[in-house]
DSSP file (Angstrom, degrees, kcal/mol; ACC not computed):
  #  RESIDUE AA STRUCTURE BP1 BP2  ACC     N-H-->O    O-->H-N    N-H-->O    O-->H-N    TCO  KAPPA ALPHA  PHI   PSI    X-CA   Y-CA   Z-CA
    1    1 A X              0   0    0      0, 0.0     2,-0.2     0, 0.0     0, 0.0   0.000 360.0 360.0 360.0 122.9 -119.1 -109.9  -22.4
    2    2 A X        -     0   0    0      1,-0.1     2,-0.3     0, 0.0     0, 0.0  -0.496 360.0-114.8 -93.9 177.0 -120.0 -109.6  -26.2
    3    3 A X        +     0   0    0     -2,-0.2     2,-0.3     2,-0.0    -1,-0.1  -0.643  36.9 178.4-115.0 149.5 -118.6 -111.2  -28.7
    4    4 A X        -     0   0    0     -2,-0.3     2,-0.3     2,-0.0     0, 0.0  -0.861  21.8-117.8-136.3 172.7 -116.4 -109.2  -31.5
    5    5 A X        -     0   0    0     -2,-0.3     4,-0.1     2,-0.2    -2,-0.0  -0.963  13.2-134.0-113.5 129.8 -114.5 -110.1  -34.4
    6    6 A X  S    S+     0   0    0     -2,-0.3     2,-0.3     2,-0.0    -2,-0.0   0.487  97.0  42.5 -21.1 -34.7 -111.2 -109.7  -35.2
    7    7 A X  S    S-     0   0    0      0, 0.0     2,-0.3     0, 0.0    -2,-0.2  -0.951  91.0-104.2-129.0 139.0 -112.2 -108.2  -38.7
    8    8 A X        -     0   0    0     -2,-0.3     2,-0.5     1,-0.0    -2,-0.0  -0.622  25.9-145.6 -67.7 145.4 -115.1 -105.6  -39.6
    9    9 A X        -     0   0    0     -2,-0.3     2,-0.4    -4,-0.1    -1,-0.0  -0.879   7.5-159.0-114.5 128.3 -117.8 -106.9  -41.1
   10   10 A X        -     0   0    0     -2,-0.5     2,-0.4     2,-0.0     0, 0.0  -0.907   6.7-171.2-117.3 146.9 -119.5 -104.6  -43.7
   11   11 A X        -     0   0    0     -2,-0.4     2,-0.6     0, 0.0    -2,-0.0  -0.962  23.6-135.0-133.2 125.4 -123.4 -105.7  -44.3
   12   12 A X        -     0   0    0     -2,-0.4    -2,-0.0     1,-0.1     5,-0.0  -0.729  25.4-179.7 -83.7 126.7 -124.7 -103.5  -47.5
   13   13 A X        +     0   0    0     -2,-0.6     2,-0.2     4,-0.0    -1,-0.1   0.315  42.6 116.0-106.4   6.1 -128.1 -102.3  -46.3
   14   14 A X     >  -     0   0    0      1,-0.2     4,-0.9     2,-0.1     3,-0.3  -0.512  63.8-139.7 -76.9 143.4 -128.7 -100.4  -49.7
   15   15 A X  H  > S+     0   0    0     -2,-0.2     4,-0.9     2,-0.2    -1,-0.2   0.458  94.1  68.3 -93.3   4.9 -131.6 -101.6  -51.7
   16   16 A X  H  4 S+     0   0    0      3,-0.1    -1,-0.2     2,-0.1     4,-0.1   0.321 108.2  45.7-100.2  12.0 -130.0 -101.4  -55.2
   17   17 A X  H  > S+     0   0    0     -3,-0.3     4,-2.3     3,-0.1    -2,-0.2   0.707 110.8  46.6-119.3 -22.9 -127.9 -104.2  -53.9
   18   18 A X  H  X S+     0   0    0     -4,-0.9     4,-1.1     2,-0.2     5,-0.2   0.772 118.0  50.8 -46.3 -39.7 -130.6 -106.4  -52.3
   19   19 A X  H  X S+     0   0    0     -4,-0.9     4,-1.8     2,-0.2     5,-0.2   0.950 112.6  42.2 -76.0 -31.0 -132.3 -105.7  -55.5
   20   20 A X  H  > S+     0   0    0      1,-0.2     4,-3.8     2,-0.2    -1,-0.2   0.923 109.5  55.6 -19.0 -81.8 -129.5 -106.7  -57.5
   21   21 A X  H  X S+     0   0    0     -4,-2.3     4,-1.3     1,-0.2    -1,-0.2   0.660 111.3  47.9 -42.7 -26.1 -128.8 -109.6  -55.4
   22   22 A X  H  X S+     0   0    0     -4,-1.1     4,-1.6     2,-0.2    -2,-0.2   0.966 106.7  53.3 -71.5 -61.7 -132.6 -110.9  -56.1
   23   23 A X  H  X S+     0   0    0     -4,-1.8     4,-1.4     2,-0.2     5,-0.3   0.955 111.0  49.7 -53.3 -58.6 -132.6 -110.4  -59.7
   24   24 A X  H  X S+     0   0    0     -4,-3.8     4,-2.7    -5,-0.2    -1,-0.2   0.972 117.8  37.2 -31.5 -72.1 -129.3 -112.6  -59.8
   25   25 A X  H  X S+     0   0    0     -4,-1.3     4,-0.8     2,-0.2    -2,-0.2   0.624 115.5  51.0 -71.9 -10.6 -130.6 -115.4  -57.8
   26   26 A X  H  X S+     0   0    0     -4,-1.6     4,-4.1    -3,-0.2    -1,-0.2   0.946 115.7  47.4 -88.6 -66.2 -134.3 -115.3  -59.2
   27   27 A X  H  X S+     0   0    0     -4,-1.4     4,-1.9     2,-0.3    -2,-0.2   0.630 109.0  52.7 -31.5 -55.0 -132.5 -115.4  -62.7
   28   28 A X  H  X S+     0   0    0     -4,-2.7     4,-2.4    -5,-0.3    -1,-0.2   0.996 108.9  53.7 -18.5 -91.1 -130.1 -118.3  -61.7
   29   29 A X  H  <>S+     0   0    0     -4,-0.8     5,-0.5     1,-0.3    -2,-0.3   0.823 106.3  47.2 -24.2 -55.9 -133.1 -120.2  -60.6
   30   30 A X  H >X5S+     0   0    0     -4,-4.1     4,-1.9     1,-0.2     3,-1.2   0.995 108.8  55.5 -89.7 -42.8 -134.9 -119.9  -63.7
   31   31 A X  H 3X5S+     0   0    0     -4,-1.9     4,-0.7     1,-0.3     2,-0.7   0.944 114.7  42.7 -19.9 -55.5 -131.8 -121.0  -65.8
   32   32 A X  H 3<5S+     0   0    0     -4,-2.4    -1,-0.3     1,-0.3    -2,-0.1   0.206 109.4  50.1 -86.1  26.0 -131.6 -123.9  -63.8
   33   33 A X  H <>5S+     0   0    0     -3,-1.2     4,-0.7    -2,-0.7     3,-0.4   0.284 117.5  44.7-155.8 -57.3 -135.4 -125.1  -63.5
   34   34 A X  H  <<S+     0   0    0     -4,-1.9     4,-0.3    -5,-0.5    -2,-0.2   0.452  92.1  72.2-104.0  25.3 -135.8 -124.8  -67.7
   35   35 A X  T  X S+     0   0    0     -4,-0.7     4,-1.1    -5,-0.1    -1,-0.2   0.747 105.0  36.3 -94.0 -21.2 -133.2 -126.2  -68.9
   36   36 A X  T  4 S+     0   0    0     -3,-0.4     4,-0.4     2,-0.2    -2,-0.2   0.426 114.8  61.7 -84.7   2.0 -134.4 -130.0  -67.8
   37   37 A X  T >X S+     0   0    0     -4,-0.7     4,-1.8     2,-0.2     3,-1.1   0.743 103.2  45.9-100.6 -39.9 -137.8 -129.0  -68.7
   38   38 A X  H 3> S+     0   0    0     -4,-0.3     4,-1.1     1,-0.2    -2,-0.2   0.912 108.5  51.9 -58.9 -30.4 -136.9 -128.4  -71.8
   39   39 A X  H 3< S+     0   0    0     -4,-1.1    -1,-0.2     1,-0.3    -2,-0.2   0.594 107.5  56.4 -56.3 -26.9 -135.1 -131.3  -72.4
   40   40 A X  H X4 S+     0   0    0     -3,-1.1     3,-0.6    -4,-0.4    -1,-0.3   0.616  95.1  62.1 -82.3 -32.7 -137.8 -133.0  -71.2
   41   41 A X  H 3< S+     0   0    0     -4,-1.8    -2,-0.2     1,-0.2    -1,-0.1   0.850 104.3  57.1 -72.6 -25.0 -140.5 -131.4  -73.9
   42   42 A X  T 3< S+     0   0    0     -4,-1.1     2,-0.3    -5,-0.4    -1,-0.2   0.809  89.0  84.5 -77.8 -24.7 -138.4 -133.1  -76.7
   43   43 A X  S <  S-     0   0    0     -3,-0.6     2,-0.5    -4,-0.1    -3,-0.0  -0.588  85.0-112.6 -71.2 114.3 -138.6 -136.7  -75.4
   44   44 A X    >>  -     0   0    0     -2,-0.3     3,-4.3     1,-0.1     4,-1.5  -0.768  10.3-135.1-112.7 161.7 -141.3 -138.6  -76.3
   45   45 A X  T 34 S+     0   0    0     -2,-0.5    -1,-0.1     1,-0.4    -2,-0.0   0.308 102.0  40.8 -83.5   4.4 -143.4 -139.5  -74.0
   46   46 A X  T 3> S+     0   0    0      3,-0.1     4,-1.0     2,-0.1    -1,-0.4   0.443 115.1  56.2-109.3 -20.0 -144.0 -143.5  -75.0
   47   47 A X  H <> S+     0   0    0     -3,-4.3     4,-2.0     2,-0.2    -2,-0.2   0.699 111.4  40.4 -82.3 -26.8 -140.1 -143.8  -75.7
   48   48 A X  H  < S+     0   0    0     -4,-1.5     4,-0.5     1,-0.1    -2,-0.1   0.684 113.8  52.2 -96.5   5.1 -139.2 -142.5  -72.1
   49   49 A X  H >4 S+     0   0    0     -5,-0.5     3,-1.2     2,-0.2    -2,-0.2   0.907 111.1  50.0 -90.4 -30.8 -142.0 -144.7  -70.6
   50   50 A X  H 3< S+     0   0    0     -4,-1.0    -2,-0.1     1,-0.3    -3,-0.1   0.959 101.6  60.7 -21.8 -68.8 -140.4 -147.7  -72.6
   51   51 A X  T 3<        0   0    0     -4,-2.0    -1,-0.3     1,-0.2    -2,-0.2   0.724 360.0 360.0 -56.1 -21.9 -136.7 -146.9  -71.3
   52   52 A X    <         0   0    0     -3,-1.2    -1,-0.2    -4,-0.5    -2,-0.2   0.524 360.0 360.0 -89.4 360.0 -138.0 -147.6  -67.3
């Protein structure tokens, strides 16, 4: 006996929406990855070894 759903399930198999989908999430990713590194180039580096 297989198993179904209740609802259809649509899966996009097109590749200008995988590519899409990439570009998003690579782009995400680097947002989130240089905004503490930048924050971090501004700090200097004998005031944050002080503060620990």
């Amino acid at each position: 006996m297989g198993t179904s759903f209740p609802f259809s399930i649509c899966v996009p198999n097109d590749p200008v929406t995988f590519g899409g989908v990439l570009v998003v999430l690579a782009l995400v990713a680097m947002f989130t990855s240089c905004v503490p590194a930048r924050k971090a180039t501004r700090i200097e580096p004998m005031v944050a070894l002080r503060s620990e």
